[in-house]
C-alpha positions as CSV (number, residue, x, y, z in Angstrom):
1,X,198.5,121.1,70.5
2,X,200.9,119.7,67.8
3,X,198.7,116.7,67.1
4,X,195.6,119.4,66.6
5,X,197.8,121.5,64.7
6,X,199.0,118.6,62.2
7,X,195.5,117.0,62.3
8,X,193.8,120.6,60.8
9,X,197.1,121.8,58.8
10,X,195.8,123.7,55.6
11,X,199.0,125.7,54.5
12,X,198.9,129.6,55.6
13,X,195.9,129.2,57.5
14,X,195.0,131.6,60.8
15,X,195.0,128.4,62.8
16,X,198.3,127.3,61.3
17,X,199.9,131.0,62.1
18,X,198.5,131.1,65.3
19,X,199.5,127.9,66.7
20,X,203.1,128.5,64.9
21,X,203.7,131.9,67.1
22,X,206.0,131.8,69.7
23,X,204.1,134.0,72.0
24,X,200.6,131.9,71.2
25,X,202.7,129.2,73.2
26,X,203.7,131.6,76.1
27,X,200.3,132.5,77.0
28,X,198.9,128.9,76.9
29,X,201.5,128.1,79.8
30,X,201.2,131.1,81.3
31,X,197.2,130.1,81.3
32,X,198.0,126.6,82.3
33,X,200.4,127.6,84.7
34,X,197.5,129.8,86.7
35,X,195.0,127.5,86.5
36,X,197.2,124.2,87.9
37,X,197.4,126.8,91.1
38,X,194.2,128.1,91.0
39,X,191.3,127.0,93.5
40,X,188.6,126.8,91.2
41,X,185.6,125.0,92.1
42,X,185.5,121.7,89.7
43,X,182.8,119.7,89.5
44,X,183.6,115.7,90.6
45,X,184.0,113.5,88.2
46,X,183.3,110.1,90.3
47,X,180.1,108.3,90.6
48,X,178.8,107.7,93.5
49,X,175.9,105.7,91.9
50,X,175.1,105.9,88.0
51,X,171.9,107.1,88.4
52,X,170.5,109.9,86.5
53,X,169.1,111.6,89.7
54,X,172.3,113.9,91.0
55,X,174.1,113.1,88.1
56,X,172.8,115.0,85.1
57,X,176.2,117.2,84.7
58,X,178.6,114.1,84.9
59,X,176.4,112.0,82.5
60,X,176.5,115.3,80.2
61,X,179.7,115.8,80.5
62,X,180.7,111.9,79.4
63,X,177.8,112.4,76.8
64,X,179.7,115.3,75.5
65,X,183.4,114.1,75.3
66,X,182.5,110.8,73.7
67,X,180.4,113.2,71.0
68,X,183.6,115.4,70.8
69,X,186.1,112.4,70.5
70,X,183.6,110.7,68.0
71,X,183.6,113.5,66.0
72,X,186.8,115.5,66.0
73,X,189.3,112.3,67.4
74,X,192.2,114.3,69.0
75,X,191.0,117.5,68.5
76,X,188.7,117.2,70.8
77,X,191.0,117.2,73.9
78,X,190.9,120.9,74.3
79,X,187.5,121.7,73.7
80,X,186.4,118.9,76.1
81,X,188.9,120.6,78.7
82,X,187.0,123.8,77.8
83,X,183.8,122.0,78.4
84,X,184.9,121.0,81.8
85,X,185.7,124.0,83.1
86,X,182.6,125.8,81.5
87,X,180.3,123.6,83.2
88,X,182.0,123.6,86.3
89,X,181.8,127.6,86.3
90,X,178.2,126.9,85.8
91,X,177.6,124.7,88.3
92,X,179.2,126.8,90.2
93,X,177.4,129.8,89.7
94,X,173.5,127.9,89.9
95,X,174.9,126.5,93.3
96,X,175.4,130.7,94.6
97,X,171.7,131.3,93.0
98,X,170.4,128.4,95.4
């Protein structure tokens, strides 16, 4: 967070205050904490064979976090951690409608 924070530093703005508050910083490891414990259904990230057939969410998955780090460099980390457990919530959730 302090490399996003110094990378997008604009003087007073929300995202400046924000990451600045004390309590902003309590909930993240409060969040973090929960999650490190949590038994959440996460997608693999190993390839078995780099075919597109029963692969499509890994390959867009790498597809997206090289775009992210491409784009925004280092302030891409948390968004692609976002992005990984987004689509591993959806995954997720198309395996229960099967």
């Amino acid at each position: 967070l302090p490399l996003v924070r110094e990378q997008l530093y604009e003087g007073q703005s929300l995202f400046y205050m924000i990451t600045t508050n004390t309590y902003f910083y309590l909930g993240v490891a409060f969040i973090s904490s929960v999650l490190m414990v949590a038994e959440l259904p996460l997608f693999s990230l190993k390839f078995k064979k780099f075919s597109l057939k029963n692969n499509e969410i890994r390959w867009f998955f790498l597809l997206l976090s090289i775009g992210l780090l491409v784009f925004f460099q280092a302030v891409a980390v948390p968004f692609i951690v976002l992005s990984y457990l987004f689509l591993s919530l959806v995954v997720f959730l198309a395996d229960l409608q099967q």
